[in-house]
LONUZA-747126 format. One record per residue (C-alpha): residue in one letter; chain; residue number from 1; z, x, y. Coordinates in nm, 3 decimals. Example, Ala and Ser with C-alpha at 12.3 -4.5 7.8 and 13.67 -1.06 7.14 Angstrom:
<atoms>
  rest  kette   nr        w        u        v
     A      A    1    0.780    1.230   -0.450
     S      A    2    0.714    1.367   -0.106
</atoms>
This chain:
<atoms>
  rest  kette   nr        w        u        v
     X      A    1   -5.196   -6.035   -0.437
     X      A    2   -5.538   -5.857   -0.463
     X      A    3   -5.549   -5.771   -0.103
     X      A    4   -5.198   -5.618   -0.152
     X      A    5   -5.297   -5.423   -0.489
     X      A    6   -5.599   -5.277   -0.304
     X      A    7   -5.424   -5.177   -0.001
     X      A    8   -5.166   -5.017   -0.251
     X      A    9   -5.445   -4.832   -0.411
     X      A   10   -5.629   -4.693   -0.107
     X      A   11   -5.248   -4.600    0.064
     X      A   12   -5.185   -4.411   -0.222
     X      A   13   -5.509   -4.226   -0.269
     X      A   14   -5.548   -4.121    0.077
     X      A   15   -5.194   -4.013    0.145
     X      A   16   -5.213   -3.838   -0.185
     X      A   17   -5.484   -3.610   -0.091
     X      A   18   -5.367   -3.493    0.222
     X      A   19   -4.978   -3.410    0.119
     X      A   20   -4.866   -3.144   -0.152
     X      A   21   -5.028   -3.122   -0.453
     X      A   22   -4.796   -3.247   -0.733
     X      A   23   -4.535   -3.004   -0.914
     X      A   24   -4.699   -2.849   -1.233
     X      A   25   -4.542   -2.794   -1.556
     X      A   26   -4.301   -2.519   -1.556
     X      A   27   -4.403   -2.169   -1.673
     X      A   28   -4.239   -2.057   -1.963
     X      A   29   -4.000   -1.772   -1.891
     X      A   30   -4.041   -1.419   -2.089
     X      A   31   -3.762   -1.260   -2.247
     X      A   32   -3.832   -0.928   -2.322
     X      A   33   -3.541   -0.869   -2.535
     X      A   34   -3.663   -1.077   -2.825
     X      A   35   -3.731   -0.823   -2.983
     X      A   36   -3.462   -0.586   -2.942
     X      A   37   -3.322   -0.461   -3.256
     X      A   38   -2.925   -0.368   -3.239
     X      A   39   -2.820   -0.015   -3.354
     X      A   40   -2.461   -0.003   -3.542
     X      A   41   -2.526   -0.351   -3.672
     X      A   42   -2.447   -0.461   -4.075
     X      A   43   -2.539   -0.709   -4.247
     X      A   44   -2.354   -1.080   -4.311
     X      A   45   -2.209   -1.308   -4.135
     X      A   46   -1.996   -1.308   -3.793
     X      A   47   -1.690   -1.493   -3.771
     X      A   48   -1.642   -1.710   -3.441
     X      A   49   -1.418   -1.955   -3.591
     X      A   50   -1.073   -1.949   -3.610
     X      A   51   -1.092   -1.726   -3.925
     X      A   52   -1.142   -1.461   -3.698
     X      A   53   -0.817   -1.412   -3.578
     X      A   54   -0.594   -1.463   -3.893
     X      A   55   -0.260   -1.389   -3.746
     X      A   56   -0.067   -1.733   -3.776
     X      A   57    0.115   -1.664   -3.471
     X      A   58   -0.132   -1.560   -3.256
     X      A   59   -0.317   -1.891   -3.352
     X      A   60   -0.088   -2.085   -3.241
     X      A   61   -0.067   -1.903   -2.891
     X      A   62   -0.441   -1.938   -2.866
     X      A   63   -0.395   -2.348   -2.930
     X      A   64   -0.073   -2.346   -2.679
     X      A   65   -0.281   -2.160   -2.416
     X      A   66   -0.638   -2.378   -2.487
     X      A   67   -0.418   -2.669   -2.402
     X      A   68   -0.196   -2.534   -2.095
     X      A   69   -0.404   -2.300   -1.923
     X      A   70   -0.545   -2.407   -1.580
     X      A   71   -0.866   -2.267   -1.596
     X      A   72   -1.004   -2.493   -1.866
     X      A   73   -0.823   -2.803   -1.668
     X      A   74   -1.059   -2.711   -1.422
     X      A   75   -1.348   -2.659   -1.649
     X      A   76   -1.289   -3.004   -1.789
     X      A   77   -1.311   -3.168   -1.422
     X      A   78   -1.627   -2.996   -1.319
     X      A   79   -1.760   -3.168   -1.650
     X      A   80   -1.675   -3.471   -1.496
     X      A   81   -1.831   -3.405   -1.153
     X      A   82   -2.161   -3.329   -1.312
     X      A   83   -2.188   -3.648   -1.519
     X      A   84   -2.111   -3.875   -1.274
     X      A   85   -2.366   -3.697   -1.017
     X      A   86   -2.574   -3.743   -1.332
     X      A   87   -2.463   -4.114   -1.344
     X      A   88   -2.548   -4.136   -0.995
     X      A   89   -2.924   -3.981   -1.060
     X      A   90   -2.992   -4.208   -1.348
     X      A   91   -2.886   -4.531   -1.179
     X      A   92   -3.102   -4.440   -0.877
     X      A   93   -3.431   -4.476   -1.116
     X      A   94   -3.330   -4.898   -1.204
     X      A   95   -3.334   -5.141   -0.968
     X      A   96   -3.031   -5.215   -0.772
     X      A   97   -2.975   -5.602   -0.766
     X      A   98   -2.706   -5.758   -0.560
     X      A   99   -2.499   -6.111   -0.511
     X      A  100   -2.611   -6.210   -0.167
     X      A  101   -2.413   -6.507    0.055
     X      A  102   -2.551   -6.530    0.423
     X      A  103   -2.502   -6.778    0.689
     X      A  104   -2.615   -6.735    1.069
     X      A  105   -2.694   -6.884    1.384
     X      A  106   -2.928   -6.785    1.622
     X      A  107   -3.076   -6.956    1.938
     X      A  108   -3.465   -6.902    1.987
     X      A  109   -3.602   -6.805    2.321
     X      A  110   -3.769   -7.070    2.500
     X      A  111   -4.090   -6.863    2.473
     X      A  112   -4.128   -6.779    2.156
     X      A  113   -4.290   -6.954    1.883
     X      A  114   -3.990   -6.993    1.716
     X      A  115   -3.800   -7.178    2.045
     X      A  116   -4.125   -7.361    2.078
     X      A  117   -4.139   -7.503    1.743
     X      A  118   -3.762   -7.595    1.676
     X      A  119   -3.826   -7.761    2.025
     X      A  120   -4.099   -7.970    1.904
     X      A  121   -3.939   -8.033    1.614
     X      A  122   -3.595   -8.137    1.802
     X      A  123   -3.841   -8.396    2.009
     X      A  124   -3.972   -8.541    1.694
     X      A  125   -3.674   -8.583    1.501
     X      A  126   -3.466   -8.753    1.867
     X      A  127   -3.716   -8.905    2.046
     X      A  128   -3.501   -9.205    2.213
     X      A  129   -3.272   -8.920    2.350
     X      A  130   -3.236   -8.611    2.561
     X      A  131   -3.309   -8.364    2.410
     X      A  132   -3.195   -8.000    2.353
     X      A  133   -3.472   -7.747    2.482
     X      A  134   -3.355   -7.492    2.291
     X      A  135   -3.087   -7.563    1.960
     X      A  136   -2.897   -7.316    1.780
     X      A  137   -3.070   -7.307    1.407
     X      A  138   -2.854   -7.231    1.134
     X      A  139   -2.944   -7.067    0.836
     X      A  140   -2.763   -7.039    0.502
     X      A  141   -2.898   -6.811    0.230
     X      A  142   -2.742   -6.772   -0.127
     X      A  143   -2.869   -6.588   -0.422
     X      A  144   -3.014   -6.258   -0.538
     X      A  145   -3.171   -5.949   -0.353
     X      A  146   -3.311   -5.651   -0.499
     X      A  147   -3.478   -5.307   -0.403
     X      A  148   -3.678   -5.092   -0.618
     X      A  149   -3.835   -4.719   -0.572
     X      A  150   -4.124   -4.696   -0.800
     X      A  151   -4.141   -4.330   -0.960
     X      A  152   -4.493   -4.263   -0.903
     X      A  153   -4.500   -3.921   -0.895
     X      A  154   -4.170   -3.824   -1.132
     X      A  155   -3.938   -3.741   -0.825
     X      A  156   -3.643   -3.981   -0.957
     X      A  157   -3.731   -3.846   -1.324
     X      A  158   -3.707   -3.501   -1.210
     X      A  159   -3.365   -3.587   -1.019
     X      A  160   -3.211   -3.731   -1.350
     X      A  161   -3.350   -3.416   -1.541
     X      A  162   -3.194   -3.160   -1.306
     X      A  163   -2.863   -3.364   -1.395
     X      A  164   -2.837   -3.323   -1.685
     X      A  165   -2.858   -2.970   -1.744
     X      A  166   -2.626   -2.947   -1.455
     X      A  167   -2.419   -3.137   -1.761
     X      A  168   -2.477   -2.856   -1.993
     X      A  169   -2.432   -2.592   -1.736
     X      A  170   -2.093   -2.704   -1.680
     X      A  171   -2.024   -2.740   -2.071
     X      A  172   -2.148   -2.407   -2.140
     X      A  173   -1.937   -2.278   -1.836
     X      A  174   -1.614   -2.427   -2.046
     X      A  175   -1.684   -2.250   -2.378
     X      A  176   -1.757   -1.953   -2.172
     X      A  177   -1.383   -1.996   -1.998
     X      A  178   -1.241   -2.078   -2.349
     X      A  179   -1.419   -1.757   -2.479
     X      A  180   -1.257   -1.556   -2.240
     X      A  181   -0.899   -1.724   -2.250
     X      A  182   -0.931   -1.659   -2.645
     X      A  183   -0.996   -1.293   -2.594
     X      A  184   -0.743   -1.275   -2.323
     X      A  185   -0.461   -1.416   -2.531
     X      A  186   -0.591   -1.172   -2.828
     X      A  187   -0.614   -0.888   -2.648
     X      A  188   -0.221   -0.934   -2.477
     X      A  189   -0.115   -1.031   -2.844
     X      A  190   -0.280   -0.716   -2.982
     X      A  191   -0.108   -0.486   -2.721
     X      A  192    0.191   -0.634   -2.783
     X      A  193    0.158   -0.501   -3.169
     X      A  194    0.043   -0.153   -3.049
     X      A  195    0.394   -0.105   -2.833
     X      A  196    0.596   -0.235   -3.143
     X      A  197    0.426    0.033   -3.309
     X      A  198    0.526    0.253   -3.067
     X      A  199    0.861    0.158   -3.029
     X      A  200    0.886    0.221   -3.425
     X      A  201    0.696    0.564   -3.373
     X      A  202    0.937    0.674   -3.092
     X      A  203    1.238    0.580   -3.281
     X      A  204    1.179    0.770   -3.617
     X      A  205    1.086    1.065   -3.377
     X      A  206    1.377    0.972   -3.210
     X      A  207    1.596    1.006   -3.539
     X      A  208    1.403    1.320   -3.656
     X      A  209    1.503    1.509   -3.285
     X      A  210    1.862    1.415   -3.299
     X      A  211    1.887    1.538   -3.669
     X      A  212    1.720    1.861   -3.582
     X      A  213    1.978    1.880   -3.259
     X      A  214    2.303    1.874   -3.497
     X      A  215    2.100    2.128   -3.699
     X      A  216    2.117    2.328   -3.333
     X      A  217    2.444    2.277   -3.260
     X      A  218    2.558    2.408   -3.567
     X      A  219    2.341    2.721   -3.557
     X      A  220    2.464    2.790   -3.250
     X      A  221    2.800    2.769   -3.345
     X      A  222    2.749    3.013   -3.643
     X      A  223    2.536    3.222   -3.363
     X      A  224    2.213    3.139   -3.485
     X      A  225    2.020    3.037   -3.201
     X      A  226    2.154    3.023   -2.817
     X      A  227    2.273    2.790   -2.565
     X      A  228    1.945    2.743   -2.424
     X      A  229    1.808    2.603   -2.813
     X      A  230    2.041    2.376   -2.737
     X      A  231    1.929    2.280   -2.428
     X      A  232    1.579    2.244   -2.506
     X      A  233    1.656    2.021   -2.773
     X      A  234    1.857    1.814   -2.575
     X      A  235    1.560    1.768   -2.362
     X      A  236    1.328    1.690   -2.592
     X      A  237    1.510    1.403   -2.705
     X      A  238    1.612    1.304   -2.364
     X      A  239    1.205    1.282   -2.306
     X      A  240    1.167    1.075   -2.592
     X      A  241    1.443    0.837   -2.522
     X      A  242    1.284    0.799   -2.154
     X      A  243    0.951    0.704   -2.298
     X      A  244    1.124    0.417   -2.534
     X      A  245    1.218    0.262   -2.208
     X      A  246    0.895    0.270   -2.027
     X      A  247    0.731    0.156   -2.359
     X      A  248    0.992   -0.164   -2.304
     X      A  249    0.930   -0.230   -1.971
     X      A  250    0.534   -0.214   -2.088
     X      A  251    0.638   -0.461   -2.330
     X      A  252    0.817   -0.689   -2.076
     X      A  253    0.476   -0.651   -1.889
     X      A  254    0.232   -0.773   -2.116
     X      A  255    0.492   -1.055   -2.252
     X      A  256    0.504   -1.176   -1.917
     X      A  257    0.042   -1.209   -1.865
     X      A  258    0.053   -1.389   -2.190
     X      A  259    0.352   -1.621   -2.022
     X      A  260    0.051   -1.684   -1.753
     X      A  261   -0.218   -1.750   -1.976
     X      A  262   -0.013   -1.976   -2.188
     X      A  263    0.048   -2.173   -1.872
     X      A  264    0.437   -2.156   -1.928
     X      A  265    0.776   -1.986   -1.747
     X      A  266    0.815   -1.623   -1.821
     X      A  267    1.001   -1.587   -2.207
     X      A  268    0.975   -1.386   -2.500
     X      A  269    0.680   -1.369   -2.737
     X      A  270    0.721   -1.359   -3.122
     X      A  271    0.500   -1.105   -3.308
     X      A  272    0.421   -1.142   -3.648
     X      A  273    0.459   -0.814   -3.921
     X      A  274    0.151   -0.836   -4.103
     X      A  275   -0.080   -0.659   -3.863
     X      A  276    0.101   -0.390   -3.796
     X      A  277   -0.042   -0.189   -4.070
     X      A  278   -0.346   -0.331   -4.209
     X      A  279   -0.453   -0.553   -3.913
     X      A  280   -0.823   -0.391   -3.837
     X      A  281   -1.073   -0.713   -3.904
     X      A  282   -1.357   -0.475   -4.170
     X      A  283   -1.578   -0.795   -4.192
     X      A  284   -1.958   -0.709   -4.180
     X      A  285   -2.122   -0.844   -3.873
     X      A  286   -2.486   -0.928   -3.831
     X      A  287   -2.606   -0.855   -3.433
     X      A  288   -2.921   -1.030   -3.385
     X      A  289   -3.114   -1.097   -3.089
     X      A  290   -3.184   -1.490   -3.132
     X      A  291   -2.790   -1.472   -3.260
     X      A  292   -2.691   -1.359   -2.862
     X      A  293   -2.955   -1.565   -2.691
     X      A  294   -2.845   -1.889   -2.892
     X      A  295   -2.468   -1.843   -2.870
     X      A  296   -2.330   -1.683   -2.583
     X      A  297   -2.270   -1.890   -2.323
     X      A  298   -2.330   -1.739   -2.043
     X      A  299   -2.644   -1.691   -2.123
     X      A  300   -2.695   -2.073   -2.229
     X      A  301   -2.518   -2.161   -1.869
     X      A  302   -2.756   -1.947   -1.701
     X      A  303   -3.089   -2.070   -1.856
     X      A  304   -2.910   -2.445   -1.797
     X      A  305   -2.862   -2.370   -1.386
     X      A  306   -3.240   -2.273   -1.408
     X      A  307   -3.393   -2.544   -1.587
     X      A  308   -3.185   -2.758   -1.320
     X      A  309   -3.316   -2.520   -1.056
     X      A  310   -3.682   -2.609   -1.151
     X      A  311   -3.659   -2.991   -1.197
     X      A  312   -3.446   -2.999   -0.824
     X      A  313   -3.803   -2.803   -0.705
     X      A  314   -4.008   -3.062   -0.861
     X      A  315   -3.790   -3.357   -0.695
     X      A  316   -3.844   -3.152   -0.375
     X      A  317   -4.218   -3.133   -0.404
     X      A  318   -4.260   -3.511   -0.479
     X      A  319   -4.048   -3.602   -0.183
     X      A  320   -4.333   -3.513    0.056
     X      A  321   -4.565   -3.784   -0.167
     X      A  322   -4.620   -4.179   -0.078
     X      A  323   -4.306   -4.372   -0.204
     X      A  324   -4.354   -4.730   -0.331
     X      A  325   -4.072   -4.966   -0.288
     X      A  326   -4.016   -5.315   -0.383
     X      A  327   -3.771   -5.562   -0.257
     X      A  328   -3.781   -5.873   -0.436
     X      A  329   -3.520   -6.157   -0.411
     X      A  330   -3.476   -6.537   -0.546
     X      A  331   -3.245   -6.788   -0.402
     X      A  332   -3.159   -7.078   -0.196
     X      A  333   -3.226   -7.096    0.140
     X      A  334   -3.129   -7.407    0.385
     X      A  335   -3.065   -7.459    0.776
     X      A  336   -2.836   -7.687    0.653
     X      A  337   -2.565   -7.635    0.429
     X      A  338   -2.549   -7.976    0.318
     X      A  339   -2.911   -7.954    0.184
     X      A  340   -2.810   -7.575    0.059
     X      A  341   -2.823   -7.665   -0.321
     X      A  342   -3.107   -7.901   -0.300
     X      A  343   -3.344   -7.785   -0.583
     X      A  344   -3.610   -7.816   -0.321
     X      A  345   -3.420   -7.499   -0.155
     X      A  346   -3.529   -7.284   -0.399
     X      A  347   -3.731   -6.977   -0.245
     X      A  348   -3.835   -6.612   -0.386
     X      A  349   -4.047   -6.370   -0.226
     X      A  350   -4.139   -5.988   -0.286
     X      A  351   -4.179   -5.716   -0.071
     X      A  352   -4.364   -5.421   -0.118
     X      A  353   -4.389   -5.111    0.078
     X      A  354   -4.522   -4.766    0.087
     X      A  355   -4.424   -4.458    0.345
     X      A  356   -4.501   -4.121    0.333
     X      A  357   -4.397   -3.851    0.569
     X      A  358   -4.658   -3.755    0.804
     X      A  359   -4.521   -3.620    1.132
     X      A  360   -4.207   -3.396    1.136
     X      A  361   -4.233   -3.282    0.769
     X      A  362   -4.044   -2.960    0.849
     X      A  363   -3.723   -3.118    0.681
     X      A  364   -3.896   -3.151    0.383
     X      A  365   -4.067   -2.846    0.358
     X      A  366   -3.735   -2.639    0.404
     X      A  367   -3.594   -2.870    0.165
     X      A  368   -3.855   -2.734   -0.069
     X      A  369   -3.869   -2.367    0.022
     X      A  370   -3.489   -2.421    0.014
     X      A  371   -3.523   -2.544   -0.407
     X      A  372   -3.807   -2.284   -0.438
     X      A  373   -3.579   -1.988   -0.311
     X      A  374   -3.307   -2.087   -0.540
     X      A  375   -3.490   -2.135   -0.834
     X      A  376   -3.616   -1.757   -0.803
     X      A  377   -3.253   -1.662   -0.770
     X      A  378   -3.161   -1.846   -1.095
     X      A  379   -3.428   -1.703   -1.259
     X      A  380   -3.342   -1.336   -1.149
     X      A  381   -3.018   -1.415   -1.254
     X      A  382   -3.093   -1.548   -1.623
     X      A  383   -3.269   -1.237   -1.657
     X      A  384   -2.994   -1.044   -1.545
     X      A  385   -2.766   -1.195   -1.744
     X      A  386   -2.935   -1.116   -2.046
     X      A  387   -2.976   -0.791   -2.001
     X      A  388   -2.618   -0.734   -1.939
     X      A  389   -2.549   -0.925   -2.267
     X      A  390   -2.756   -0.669   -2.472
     X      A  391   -2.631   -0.389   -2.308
     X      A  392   -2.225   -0.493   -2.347
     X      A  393   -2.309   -0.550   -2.684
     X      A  394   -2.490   -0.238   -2.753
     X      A  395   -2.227   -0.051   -2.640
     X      A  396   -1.931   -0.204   -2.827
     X      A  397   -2.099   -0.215   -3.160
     X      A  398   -2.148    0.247   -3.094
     X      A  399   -1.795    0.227   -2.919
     X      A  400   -1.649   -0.009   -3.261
     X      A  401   -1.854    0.255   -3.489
     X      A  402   -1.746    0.572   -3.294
     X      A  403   -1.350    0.428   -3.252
     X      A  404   -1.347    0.368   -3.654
     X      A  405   -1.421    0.743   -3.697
     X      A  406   -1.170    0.825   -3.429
     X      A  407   -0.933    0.636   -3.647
     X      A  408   -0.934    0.830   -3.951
     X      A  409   -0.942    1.151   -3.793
     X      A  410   -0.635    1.039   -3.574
     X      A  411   -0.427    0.960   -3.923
     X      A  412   -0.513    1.262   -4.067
     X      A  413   -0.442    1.435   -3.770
     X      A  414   -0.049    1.234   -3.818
     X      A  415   -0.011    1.313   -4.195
     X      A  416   -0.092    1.687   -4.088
     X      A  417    0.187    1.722   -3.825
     X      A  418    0.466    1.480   -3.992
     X      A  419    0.452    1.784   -4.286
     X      A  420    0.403    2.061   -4.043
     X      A  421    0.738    1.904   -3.899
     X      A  422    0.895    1.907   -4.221
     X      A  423    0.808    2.268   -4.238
     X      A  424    0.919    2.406   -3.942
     X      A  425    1.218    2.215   -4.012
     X      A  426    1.295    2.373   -4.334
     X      A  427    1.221    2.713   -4.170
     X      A  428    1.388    2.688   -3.874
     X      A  429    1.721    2.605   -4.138
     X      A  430    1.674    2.940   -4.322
     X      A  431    1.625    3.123   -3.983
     X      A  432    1.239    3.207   -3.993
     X      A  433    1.123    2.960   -3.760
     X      A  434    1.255    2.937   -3.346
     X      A  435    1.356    2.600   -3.179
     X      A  436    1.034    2.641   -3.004
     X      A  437    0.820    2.588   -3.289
     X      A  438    1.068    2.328   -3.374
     X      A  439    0.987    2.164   -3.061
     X      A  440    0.608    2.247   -3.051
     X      A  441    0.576    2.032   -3.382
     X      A  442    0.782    1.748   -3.298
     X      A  443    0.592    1.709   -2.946
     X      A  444    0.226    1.729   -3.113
     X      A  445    0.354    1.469   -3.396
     X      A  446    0.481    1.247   -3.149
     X      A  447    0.197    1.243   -2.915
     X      A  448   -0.075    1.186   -3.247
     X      A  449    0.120    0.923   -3.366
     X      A  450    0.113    0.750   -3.008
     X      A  451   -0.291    0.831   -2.970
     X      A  452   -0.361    0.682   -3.366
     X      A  453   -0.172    0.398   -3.224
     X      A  454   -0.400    0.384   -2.883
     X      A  455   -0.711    0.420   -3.124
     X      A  456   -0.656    0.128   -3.323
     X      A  457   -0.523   -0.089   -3.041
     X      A  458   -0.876    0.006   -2.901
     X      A  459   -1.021   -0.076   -3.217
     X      A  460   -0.869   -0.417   -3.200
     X      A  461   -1.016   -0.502   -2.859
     X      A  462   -1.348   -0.369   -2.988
     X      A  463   -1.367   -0.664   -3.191
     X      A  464   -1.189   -0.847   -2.910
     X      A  465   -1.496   -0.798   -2.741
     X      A  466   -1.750   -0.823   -2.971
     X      A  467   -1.602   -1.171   -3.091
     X      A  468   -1.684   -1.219   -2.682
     X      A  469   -2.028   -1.091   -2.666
     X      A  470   -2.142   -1.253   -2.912
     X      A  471   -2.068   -1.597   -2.828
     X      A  472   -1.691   -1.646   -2.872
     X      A  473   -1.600   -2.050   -2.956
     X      A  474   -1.288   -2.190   -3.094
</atoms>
C-alpha cells in the first residue's frame, strides 16, 4: 500500500507538470450598464403580476393559452432534458457499484504457468490415474464490483456545475416564452378592443352621413343643391360602409391569431366593455437598472448559457490532467460451484489506476479550443443582450411618454371636428354652407376618430411591451 501511494504521488506530480495548467477562477464579467439611469421613468412600483392586466376576460385567455399553447409544452420538455443530463453529470461524480454473477471455463495452454500449474496440481490430486495434461478450470464469481473516477482536479465538479445552469437556462428560457405568449395574447386582445371601437366610430359616422344624405335629397328636391350633392354624398357613405367591412374582416383576422395562441380551432372571441373607454393602465413605474438585469429573462438565460459555457471550459481543461480511478470489488470466488458459498471463498481486492493523455492530445485540445470558442460567443452574446434590453426599454418608456401626449391632442383634435360637424350641418340646412364642406368635415372627423383610436391601441402595446422588457412573469 505504500509503494502504491508513492507511485500515485510521483504519477501525479510529474504528469501534472508537463500537461495544462489547471483552469483558474473565472473573471468576473463587467456590465457597463449598471449604471445607466432611465429617462421617462416615475417612481413606484411595476406591476408583473396578474394585476397588470385587469380585464377578467382577457385573464382568462392568458390562463387558457399558458395551458394550451405549444410553445411552453416544449419549454417544459427541454426542462426535462437538462435535468436529467444534469442527473446524468451528478451520478458520474459517485461510484457506480454493480450486482456481478460470473461463471467461465477456460483451458490453459500447456505452456503457460497457468497450464503448468493446474497440471501439477491435476497430478497431485490423481496420482493412481491418467491424468489430464491440460483440464478445463472453471471459475464462478458472485458478488459486488465497483469503479470510481477520483475528481482530482474538479473536472466531474465542473461537469455537474455546467448542468445545472443549463437547468436554469432552460427555466429562464420558459418564463421568457410565457412572457412573450402573455404579451402576445394581450396585444391580439387589445386590437381586438381598438376595431370594436372602430366599428362603433364608423357606425355613428355612418348614421351621421345617411342623416345628412336625406337632408340632400330633400334640398335637392326643393332645388337647393344638385344632383351631383347627391352623388357625393352617396359616396361618402358608400366609403364608409366599405371600411366597416374591411374593419370586420380585420376583426376575423386577429380573432383567428388569438385562436392559435390559445392552442384551439378557429371561433369567436368575447371582449369585455370596460376597457373600451378608460382602459389605459396610468400606474407609476419605476425603470431601474438592477430591476432589468434581475428580472428579464433573457438576460438571466443568457448569463445562465455562460456560466455553463465557462464550467464546460474548465471540464475541458482538466480532461488533459492524470485521472485516478479505482475499481474495487468484494465477493465470492470458487472453481467450484459446490464450494461457491464456502465462507473461505470470500475475496476483495482494489484496483487503482492513473492515465493521462500523452500522445495524440489533438482531440483534447480541440475539445478545449472548441469550449473556449464558445464561451467567448456566450459572453459576446450576454453582452449583447443587455444592451438590447436597455435600449428596447429606453425607447418604449420616450415612445409610452410621447404616445400619452399624442393621446390628448388626438381627443381634442375629435371634440373639435364632431362640433365643426354639427356646424356645417346646421349651415348647410339654412343654405350657407355647400355639401362639400359637409363632406370635408365628416371625412376629417372620421379619420381623427380612427387615428385617437390607433393612438391608444398603441398606447396599450406600449405597456404591452414594457410589461415585456421589463421582465414579464405570470
Amino acid at each position: 500500500m505504500k509503494q502504491f501511494q508513492l507511485l500515485l504521488l510521483i504519477t501525479v506530480g510529474l504528469f501534472g507538470c508537463i500537461t495544462n495548467k489547471l483552469p483558474q477562477k473565472e473573471d468576473s464579467i463587467p456590465l457597463a450598464a449598471r449604471s445607466f439611469s432611465f429617462s421617462h421613468g416615475e417612481t413606484g412600483d411595476f406591476a408583473k403580476t396578474t394585476h397588470f392586466f385587469e380585464d377578467p376576460q382577457l385573464k382568462n385567455l392568458i390562463e387558457l393559452a399558458l395551458h394550451q399553447n405549444s410553445d411552453i409544452a416544449i419549454a417544459e420538455q427541454r426542462i426535462n432534458i437538462a435535468q436529467a443530463q444534469f442527473r446524468v453529470r451528478r451520478g458520474q461524480m459517485l461510484p457506480n457499484i454493480a450486482a456481478d454473477i460470473e461463471s467461465s471455463q477456460q483451458r490453459f495452454g500447456a505452456y503457460t504457468l497457468e497450464g503448468f500449474s493446474n497440471e501439477d496440481a491435476n497430478k497431485n490430486q490423481q496420482p493412481n490415474s491418467i491424468q489430464i495434461p491440460h483440464p478445463v478450470v472453471p471459475n464462478y464469481f458472485i458478488g459486488l464490483r465497483s469503479q470510481w473516477e477520483i475528481d482530482l482536479w474538479g473536472k466531474l465538479r465542473a461537469q455537474k456545475k455546467a448542468g445545472y445552469f443549463q437547468i436554469l437556462a432552460s427555466q429562464y428560457g420558459k418564463r421568457l416564452i410565457v412572457t412573450s405568449i402573455v404579451s402576445e395574447v394581450a396585444s391580439r386582445y387589445y386590437e381586438l378592443i381598438a376595431l370594436d371601437e372602430t366599428i362603433m366610430a364608423i357606425e355613428r359616422n355612418r348614421m351621421l352621413q345617411d342623416s345628412v344624405l336625406s337632408i340632400t335629397l330633400v334640398q335637392k328636391e326643393a332645388g337647393r343643391t344638385t344632383e351631383l350633392g347627391v352623388q357625393q354624398m352617396q359616396a361618402q357613405l358608400l366609403r364608409t360602409e366599405a371600411l366597416a367591412y374591411r374593419t370586420k374582416q380585420k376583426i376575423v383576422q386577429i380573432e383567428n391569431e388569438l385562436n392559435y395562441l390559445l392552442g384551439r380551432m378557429p371561433q369567436s372571441i368575447g371582449r369585455s366593455d370596460t376597457l373600451r373607454q378608460n382602459h389605459i393602465l396610468n400606474k407609476p413605474l419605476a425603470v431601474s437598472a438592477q430591476e432589468l438585469l434581475h428580472n428579464r429573462p433573457d438576460i438571466l438565460q443568457a448569463g445562465a448559457t455562460l456560466q455553463a459555457a465557462g464550467a464546460d471550459l474548465k471540464a475541458a481543461q482538466a480532461a488533459l490532467l492524470p485521472s485516478l480511478t479505482l475499481s474495487p470489488y468484494i465477493g465470492l470466488n470458487s472453481f467450484s460451484s459446490s464450494l461457491l458459498f464456502n465462507p473461505a471463498s470470500l475475496t476483495w481486492g482494489i484496483l487503482g489506476g492513473i492515465t493521462t493523455p500523452l500522445i495524440n492530445r489533438s482531440a483534447l485540445r480541440g475539445n478545449q479550443n472548441r469550449a473556449n470558442a464558445e464561451r467567448g460567443i456566450a459572453h459576446h452574446h450576454y453582452q449583447k443582450t443587455i444592451f438590447s434590453a436597455f435600449s428596447e426599454t429606453q425607447t418604449i418608456l420616450s415612445n409610452r411618454a410621447i404616445l400619452a401626449q399624442t393621446g390628448k391632442i388626438n381627443e381634442q383634435e375629435v371634440a373639435t371636428l364632431h362640433e365643426a360637424i354639427s356646424t356645417a350641418n346646421e349651415l348647410y340646412k339654412v343654405g350657407y354652407a355647400s355639401y362639400l364642406e359637409v363632406i370635408s368635415a365628416q371625412k376629417m372627423a372620421i379619420e381623427a376618430e380612427i387615428a385617437w383610436i390607433e393612438t391608444r391601441n398603441e398606447l396599450r402595446q406600449a405597456e404591452i411591451a414594457l410589461y415585456r422588457a421589463m421582465g414579464g412573469g405570470w
